[in-house]
ModelCIF file with pLDDT and N, C-alpha, C, O atoms, coordinates in Angstrom:
data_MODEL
#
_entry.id   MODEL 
#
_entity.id                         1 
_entity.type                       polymer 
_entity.pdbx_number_of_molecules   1 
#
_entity_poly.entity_id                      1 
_entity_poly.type                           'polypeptide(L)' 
_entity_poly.nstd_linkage                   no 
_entity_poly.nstd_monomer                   no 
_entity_poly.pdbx_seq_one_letter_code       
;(UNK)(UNK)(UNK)(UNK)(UNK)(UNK)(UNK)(UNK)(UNK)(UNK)(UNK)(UNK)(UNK)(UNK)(UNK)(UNK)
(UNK)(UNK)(UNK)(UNK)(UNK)(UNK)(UNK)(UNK)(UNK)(UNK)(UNK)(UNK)(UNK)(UNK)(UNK)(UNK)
(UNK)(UNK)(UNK)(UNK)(UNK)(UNK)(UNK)(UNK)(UNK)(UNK)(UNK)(UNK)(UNK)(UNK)(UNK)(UNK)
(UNK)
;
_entity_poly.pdbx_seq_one_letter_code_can   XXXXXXXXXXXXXXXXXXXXXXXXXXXXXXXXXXXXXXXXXXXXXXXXX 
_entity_poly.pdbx_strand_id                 A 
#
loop_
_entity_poly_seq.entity_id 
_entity_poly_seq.num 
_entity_poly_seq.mon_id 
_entity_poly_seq.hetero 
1 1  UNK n 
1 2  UNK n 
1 3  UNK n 
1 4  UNK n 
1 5  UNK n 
1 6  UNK n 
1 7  UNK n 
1 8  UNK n 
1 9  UNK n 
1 10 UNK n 
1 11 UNK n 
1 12 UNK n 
1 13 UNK n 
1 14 UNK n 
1 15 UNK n 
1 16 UNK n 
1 17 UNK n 
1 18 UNK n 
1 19 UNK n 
1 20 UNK n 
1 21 UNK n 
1 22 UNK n 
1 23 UNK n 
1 24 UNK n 
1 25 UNK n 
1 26 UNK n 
1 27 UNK n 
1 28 UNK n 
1 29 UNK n 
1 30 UNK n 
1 31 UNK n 
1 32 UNK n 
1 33 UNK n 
1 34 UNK n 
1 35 UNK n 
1 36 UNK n 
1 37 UNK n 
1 38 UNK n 
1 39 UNK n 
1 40 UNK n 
1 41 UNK n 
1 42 UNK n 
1 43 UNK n 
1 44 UNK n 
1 45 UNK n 
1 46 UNK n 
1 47 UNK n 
1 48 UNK n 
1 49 UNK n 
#
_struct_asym.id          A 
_struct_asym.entity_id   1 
#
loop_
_ma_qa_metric.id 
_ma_qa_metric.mode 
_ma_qa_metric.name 
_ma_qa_metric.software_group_id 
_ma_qa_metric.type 
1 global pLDDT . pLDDT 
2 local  pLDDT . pLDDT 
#
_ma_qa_metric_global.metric_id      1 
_ma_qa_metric_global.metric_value   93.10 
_ma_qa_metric_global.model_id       1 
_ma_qa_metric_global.ordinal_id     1 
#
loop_
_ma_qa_metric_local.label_asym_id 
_ma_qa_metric_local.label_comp_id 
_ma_qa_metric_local.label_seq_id 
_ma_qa_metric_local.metric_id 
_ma_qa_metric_local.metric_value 
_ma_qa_metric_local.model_id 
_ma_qa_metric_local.ordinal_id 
A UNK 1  2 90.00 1 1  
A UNK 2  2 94.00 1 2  
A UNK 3  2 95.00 1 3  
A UNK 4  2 96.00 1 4  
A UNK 5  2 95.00 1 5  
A UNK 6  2 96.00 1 6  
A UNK 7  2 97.00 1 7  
A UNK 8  2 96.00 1 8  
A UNK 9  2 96.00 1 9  
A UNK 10 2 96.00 1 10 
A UNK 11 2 96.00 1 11 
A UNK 12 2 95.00 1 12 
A UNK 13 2 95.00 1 13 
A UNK 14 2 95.00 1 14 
A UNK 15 2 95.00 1 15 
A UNK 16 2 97.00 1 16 
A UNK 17 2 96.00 1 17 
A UNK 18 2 97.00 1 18 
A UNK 19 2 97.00 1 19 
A UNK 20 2 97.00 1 20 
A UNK 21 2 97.00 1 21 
A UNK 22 2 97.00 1 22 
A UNK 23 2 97.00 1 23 
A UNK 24 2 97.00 1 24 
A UNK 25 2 97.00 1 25 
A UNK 26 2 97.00 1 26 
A UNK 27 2 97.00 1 27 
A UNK 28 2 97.00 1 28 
A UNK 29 2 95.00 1 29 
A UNK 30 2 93.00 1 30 
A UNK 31 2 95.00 1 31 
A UNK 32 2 94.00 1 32 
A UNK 33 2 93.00 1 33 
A UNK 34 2 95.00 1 34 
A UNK 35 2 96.00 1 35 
A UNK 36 2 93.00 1 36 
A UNK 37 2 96.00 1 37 
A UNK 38 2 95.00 1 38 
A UNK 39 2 95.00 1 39 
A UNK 40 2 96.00 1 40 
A UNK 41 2 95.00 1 41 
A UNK 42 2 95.00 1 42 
A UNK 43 2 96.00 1 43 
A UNK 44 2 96.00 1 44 
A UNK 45 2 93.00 1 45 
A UNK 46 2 81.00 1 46 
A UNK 47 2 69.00 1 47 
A UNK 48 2 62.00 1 48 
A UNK 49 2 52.00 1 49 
#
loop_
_atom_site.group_PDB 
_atom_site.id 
_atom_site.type_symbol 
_atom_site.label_atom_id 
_atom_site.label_alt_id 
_atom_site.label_comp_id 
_atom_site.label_asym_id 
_atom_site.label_entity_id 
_atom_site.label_seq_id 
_atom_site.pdbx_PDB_ins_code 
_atom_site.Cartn_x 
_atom_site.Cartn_y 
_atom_site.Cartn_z 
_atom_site.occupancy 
_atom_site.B_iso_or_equiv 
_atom_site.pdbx_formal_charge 
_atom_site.auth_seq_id 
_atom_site.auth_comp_id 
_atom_site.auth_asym_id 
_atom_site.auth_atom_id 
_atom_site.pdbx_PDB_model_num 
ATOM 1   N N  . UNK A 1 1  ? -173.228 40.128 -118.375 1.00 90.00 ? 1  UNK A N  1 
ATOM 2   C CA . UNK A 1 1  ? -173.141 41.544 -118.709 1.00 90.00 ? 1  UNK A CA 1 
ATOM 3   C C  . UNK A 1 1  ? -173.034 42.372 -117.427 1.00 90.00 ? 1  UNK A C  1 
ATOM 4   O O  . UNK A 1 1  ? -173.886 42.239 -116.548 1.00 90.00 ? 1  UNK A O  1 
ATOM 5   N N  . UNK A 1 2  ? -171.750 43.442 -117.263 1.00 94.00 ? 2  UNK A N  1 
ATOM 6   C CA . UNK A 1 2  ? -171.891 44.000 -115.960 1.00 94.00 ? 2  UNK A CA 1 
ATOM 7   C C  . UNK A 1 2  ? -172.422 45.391 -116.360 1.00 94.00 ? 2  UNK A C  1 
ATOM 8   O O  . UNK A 1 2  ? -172.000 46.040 -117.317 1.00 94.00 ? 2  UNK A O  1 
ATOM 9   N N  . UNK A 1 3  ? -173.691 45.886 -115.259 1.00 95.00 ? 3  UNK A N  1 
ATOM 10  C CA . UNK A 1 3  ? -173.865 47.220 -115.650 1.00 95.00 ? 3  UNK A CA 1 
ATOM 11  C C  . UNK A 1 3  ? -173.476 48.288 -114.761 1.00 95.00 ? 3  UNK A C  1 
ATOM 12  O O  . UNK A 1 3  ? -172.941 47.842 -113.746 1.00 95.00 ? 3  UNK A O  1 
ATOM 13  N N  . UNK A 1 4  ? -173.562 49.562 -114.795 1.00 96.00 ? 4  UNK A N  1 
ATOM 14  C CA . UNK A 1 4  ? -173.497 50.338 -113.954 1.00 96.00 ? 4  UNK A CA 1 
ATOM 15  C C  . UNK A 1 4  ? -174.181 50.636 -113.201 1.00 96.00 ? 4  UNK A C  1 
ATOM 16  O O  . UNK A 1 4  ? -175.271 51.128 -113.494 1.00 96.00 ? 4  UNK A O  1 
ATOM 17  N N  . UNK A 1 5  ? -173.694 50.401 -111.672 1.00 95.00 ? 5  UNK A N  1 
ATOM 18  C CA . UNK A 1 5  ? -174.767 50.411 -110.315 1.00 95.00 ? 5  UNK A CA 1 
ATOM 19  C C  . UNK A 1 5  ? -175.103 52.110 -110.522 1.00 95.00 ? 5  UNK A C  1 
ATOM 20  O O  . UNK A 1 5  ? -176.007 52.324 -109.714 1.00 95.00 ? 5  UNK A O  1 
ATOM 21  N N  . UNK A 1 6  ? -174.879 53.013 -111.020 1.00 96.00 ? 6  UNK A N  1 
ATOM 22  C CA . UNK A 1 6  ? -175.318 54.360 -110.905 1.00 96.00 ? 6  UNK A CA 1 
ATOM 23  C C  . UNK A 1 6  ? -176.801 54.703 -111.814 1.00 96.00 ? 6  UNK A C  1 
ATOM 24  O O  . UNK A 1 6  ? -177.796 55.362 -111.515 1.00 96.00 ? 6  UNK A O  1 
ATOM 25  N N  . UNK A 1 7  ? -176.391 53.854 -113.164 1.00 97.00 ? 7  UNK A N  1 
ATOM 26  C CA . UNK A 1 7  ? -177.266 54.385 -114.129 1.00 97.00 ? 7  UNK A CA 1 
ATOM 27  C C  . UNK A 1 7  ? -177.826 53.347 -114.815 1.00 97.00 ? 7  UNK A C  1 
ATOM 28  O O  . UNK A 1 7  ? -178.876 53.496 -115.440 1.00 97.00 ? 7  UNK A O  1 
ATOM 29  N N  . UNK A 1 8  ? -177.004 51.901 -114.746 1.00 96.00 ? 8  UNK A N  1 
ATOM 30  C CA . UNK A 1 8  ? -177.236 50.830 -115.303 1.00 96.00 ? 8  UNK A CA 1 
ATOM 31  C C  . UNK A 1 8  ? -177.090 50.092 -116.772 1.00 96.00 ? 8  UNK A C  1 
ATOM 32  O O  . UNK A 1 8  ? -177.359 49.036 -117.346 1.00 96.00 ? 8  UNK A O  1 
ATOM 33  N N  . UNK A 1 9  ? -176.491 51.351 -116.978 1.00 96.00 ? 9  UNK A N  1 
ATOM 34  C CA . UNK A 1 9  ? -175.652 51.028 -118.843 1.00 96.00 ? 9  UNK A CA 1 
ATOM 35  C C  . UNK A 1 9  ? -174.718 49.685 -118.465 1.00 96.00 ? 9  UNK A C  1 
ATOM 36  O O  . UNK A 1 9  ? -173.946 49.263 -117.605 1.00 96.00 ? 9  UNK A O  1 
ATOM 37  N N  . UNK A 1 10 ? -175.321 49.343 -119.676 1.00 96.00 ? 10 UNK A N  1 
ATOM 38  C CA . UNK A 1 10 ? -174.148 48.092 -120.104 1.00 96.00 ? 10 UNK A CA 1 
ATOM 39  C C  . UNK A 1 10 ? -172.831 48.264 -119.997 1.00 96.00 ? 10 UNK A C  1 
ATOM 40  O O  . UNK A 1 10 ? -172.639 49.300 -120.633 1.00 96.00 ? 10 UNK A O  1 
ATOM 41  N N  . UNK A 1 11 ? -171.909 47.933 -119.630 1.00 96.00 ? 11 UNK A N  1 
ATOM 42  C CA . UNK A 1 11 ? -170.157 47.830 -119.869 1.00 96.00 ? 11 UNK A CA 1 
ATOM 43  C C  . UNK A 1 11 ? -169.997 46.803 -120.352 1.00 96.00 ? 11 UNK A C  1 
ATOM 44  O O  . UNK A 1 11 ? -168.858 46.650 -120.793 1.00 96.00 ? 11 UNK A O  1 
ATOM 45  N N  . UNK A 1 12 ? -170.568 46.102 -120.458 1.00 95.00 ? 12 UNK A N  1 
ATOM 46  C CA . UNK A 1 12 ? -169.875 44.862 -120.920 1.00 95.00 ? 12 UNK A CA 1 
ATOM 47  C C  . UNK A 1 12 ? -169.404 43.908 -120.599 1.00 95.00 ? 12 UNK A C  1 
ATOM 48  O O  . UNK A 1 12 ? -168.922 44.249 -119.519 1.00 95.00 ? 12 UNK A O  1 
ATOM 49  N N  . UNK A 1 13 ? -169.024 42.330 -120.800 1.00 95.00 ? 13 UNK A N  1 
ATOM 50  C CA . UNK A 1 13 ? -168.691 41.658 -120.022 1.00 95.00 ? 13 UNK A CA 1 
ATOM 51  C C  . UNK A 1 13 ? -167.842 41.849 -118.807 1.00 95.00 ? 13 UNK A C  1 
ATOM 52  O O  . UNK A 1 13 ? -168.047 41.729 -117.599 1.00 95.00 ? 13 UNK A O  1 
ATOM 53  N N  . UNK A 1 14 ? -166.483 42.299 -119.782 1.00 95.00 ? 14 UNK A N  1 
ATOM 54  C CA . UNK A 1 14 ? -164.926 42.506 -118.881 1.00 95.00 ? 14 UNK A CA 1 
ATOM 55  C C  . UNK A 1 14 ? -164.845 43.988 -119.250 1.00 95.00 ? 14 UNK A C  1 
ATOM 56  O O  . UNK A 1 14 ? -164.164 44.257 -120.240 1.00 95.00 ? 14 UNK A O  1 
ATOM 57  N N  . UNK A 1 15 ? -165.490 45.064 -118.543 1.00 95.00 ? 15 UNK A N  1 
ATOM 58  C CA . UNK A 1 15 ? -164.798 46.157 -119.107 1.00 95.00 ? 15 UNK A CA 1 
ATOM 59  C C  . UNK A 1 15 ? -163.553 46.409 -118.109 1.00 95.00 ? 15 UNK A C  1 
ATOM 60  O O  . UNK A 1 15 ? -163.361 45.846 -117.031 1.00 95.00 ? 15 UNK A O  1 
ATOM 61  N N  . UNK A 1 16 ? -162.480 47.733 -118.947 1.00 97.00 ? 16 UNK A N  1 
ATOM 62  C CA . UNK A 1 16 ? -161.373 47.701 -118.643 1.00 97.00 ? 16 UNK A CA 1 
ATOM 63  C C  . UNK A 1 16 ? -161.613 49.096 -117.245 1.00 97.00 ? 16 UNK A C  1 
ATOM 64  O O  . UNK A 1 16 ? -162.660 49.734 -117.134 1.00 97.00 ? 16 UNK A O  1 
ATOM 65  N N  . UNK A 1 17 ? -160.558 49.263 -116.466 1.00 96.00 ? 17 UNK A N  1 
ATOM 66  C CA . UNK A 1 17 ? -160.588 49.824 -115.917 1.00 96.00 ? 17 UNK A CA 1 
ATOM 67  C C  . UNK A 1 17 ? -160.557 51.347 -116.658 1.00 96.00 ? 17 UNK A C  1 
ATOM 68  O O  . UNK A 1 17 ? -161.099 52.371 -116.243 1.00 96.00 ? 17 UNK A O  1 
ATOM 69  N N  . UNK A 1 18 ? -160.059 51.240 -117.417 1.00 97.00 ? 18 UNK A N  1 
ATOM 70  C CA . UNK A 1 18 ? -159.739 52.848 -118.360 1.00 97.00 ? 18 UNK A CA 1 
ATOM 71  C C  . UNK A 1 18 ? -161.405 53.077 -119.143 1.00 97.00 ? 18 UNK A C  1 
ATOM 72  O O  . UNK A 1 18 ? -161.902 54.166 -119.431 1.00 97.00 ? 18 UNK A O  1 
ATOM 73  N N  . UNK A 1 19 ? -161.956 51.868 -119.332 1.00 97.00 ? 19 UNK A N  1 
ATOM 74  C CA . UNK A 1 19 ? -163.363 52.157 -120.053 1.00 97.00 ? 19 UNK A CA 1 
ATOM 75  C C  . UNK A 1 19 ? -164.349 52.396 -118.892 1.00 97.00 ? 19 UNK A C  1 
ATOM 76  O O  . UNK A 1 19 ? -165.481 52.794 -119.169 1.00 97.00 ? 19 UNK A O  1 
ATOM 77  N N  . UNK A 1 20 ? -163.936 52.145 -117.408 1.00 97.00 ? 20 UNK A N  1 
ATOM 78  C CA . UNK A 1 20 ? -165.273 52.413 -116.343 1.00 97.00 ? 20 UNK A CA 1 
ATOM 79  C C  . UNK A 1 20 ? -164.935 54.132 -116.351 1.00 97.00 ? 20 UNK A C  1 
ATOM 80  O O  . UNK A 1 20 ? -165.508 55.199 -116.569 1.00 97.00 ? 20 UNK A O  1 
ATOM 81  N N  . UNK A 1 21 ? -163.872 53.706 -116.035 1.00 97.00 ? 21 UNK A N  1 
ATOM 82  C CA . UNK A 1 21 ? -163.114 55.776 -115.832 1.00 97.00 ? 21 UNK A CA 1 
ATOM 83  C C  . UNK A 1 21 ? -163.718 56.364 -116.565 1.00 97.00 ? 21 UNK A C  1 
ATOM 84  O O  . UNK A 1 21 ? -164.607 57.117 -116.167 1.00 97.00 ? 21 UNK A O  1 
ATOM 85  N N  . UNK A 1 22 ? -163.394 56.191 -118.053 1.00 97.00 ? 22 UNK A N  1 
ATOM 86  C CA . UNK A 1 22 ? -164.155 57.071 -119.143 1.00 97.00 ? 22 UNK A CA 1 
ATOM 87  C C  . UNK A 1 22 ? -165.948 57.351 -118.757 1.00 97.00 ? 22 UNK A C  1 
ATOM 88  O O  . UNK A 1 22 ? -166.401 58.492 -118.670 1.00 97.00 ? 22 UNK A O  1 
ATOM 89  N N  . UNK A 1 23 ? -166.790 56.113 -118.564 1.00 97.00 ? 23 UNK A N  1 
ATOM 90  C CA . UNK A 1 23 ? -167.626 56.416 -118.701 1.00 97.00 ? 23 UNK A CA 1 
ATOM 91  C C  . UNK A 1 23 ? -168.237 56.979 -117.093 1.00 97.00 ? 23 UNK A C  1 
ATOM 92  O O  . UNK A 1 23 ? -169.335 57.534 -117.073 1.00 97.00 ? 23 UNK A O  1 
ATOM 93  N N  . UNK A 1 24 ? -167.433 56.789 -115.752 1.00 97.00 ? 24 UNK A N  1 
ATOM 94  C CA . UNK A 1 24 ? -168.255 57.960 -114.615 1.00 97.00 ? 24 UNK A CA 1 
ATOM 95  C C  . UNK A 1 24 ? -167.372 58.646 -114.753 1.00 97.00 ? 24 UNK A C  1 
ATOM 96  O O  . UNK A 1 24 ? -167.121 59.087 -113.631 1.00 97.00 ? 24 UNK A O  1 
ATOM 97  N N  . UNK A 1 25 ? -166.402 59.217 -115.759 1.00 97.00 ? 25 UNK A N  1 
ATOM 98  C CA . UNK A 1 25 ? -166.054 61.028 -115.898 1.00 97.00 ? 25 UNK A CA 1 
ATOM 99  C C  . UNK A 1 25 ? -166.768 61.258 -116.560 1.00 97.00 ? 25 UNK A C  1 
ATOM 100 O O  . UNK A 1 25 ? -166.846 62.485 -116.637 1.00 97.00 ? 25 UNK A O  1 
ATOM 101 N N  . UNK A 1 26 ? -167.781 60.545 -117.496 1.00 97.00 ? 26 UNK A N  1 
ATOM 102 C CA . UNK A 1 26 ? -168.182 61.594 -118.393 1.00 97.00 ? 26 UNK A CA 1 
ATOM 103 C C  . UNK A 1 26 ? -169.496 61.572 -118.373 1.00 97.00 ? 26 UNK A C  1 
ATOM 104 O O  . UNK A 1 26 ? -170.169 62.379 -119.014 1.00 97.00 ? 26 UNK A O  1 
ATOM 105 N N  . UNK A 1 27 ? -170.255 60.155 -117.242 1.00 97.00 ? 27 UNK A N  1 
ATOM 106 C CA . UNK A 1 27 ? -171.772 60.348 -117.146 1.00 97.00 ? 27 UNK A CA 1 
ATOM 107 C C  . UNK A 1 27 ? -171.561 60.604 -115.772 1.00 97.00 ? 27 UNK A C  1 
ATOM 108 O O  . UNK A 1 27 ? -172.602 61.099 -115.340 1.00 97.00 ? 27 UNK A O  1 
ATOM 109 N N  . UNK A 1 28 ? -170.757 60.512 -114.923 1.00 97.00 ? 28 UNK A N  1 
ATOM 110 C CA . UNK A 1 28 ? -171.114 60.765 -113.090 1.00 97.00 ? 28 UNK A CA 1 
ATOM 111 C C  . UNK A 1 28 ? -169.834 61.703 -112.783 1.00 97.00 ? 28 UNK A C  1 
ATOM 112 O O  . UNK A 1 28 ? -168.869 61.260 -112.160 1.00 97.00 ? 28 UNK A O  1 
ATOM 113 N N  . UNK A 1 29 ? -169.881 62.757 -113.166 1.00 95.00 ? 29 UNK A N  1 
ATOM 114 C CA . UNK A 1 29 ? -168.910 63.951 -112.798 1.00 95.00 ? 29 UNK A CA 1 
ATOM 115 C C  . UNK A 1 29 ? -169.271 63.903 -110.899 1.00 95.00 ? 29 UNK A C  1 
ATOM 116 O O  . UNK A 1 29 ? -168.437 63.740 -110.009 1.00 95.00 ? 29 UNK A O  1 
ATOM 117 N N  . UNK A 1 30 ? -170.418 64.059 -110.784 1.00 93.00 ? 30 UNK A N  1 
ATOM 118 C CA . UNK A 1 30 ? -170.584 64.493 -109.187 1.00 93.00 ? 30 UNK A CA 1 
ATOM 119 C C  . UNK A 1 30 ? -169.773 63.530 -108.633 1.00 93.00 ? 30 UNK A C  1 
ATOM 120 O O  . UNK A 1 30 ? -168.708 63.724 -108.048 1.00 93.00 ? 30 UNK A O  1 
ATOM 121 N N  . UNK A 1 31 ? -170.417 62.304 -108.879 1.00 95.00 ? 31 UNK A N  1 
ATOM 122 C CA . UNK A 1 31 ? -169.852 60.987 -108.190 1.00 95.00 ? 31 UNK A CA 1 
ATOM 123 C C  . UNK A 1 31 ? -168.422 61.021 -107.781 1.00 95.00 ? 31 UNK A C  1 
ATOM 124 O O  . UNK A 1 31 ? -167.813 60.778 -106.739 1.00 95.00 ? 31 UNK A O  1 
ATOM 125 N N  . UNK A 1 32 ? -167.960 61.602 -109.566 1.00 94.00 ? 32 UNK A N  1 
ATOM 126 C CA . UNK A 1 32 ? -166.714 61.043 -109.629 1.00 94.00 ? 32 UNK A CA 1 
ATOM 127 C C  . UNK A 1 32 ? -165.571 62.074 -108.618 1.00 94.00 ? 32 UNK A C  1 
ATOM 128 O O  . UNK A 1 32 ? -164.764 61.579 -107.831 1.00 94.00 ? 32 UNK A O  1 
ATOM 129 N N  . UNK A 1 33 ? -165.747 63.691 -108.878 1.00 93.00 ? 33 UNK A N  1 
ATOM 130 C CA . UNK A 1 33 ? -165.259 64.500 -107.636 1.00 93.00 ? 33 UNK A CA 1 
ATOM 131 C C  . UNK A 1 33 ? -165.120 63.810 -106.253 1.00 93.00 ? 33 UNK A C  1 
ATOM 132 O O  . UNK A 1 33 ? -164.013 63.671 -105.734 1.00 93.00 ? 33 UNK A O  1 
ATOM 133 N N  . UNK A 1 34 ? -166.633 63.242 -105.479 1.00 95.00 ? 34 UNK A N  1 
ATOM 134 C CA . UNK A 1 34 ? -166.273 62.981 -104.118 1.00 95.00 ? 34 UNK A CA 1 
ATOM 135 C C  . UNK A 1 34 ? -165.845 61.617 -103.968 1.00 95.00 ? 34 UNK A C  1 
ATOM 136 O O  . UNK A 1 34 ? -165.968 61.176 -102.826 1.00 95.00 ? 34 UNK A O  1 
ATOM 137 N N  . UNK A 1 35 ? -165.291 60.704 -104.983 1.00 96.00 ? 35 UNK A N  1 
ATOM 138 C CA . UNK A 1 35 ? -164.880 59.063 -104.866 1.00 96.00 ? 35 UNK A CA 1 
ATOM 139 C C  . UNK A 1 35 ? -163.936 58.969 -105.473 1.00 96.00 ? 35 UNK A C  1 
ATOM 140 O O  . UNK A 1 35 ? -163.716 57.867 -105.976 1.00 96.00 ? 35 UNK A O  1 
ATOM 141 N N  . UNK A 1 36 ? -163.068 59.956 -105.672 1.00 93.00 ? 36 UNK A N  1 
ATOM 142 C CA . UNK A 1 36 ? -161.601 60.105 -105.898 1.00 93.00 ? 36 UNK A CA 1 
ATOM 143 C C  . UNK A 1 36 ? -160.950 58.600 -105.666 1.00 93.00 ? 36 UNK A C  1 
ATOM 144 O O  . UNK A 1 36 ? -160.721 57.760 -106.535 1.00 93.00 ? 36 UNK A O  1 
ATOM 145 N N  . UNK A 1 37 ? -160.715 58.503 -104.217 1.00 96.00 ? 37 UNK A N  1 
ATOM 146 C CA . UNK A 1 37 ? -160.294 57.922 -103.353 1.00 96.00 ? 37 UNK A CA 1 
ATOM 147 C C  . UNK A 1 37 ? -160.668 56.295 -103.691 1.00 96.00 ? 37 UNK A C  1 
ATOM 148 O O  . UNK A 1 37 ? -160.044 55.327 -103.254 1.00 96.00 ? 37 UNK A O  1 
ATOM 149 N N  . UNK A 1 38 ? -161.877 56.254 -104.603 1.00 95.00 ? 38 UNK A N  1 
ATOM 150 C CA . UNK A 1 38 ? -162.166 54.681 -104.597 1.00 95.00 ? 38 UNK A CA 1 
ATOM 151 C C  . UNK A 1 38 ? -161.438 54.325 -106.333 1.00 95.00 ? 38 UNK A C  1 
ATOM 152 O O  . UNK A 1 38 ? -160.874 55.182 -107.014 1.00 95.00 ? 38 UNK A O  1 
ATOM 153 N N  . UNK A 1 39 ? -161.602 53.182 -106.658 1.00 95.00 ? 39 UNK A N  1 
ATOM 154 C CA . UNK A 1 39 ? -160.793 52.511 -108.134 1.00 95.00 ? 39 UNK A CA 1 
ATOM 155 C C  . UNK A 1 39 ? -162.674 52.876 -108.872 1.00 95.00 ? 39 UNK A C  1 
ATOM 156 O O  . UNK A 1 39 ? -163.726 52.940 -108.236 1.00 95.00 ? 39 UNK A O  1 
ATOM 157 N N  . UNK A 1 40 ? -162.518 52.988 -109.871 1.00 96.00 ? 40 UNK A N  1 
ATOM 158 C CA . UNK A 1 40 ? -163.629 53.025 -110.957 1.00 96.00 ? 40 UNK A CA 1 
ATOM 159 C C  . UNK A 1 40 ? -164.432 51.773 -110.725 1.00 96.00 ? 40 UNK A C  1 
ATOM 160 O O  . UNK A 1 40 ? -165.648 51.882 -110.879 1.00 96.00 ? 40 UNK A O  1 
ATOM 161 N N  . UNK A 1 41 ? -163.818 50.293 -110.287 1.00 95.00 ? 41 UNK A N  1 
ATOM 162 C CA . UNK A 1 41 ? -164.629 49.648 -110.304 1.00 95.00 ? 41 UNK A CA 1 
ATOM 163 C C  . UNK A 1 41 ? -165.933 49.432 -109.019 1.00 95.00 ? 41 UNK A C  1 
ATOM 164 O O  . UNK A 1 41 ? -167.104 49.085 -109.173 1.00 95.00 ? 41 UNK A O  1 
ATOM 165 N N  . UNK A 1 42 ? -165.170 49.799 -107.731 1.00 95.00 ? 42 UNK A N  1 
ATOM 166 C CA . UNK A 1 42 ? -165.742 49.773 -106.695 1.00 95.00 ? 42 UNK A CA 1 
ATOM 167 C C  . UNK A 1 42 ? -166.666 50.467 -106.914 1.00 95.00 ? 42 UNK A C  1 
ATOM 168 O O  . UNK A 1 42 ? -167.734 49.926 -106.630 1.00 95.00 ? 42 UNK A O  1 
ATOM 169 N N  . UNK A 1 43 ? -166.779 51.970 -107.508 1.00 96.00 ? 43 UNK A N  1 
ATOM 170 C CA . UNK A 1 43 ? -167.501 53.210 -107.571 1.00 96.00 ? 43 UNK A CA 1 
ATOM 171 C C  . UNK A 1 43 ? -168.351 52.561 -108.607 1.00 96.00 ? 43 UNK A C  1 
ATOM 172 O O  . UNK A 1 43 ? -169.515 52.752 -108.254 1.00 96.00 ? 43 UNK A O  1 
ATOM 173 N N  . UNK A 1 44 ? -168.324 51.912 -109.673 1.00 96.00 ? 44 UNK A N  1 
ATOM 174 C CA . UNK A 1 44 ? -169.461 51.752 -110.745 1.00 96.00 ? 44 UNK A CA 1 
ATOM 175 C C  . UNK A 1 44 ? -169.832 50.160 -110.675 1.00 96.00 ? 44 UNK A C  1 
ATOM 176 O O  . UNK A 1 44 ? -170.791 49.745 -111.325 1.00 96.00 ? 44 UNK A O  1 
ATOM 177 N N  . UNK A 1 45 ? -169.139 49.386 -109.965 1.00 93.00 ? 45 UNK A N  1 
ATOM 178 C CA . UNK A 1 45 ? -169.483 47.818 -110.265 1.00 93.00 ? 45 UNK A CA 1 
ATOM 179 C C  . UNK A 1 45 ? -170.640 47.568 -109.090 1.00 93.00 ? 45 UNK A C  1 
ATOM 180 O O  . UNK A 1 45 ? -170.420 48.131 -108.018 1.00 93.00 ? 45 UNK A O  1 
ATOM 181 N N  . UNK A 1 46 ? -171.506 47.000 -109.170 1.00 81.00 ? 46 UNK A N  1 
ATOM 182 C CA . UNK A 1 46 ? -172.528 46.356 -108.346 1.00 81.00 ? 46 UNK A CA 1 
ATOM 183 C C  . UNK A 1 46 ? -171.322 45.202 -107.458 1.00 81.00 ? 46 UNK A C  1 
ATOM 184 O O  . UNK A 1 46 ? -170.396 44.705 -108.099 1.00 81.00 ? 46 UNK A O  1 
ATOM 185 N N  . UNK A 1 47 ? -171.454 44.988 -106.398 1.00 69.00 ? 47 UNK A N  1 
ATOM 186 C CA . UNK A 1 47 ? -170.670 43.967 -105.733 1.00 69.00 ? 47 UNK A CA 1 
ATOM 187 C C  . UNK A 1 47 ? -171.108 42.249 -106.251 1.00 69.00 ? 47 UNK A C  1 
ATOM 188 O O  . UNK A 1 47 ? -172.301 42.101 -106.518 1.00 69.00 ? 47 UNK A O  1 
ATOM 189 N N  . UNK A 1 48 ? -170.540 41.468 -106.338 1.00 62.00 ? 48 UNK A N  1 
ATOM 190 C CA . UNK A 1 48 ? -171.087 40.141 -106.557 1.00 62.00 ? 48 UNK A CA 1 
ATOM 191 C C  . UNK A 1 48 ? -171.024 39.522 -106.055 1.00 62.00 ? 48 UNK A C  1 
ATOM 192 O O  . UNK A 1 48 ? -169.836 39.458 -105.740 1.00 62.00 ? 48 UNK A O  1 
ATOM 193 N N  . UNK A 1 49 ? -171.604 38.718 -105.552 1.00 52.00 ? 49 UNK A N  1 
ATOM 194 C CA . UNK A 1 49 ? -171.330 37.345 -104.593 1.00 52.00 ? 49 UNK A CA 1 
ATOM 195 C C  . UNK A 1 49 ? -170.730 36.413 -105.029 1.00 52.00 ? 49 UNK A C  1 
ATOM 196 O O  . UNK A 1 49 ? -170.536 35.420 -104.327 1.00 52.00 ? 49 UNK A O  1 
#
């Protein structure tokens, strides 16, 4: 299960890139303004080894 390094909600196994988007536009507005520049996953995925 991957969660969100911001808040820690579930996504789900494989979420899609269009389902990370959805959910830090609509729970991490701040975030999401100054990390333009990064892909949804970098910005919400915990890194994995």
């Amino acid at each position: 299960m991957i969660q969100c390094k911001l808040c820690g909600t579930p996504l789900g196994k494989e979420p899609t890139t269009e389902e990370l988007e959805k959910h830090w536009k609509k729970h991490h507005g701040w975030h999401w303004e100054s990390n333009k520049d990064k892909s949804p996953q970098e910005a919400l995925l915990k890194k994995r080894d």
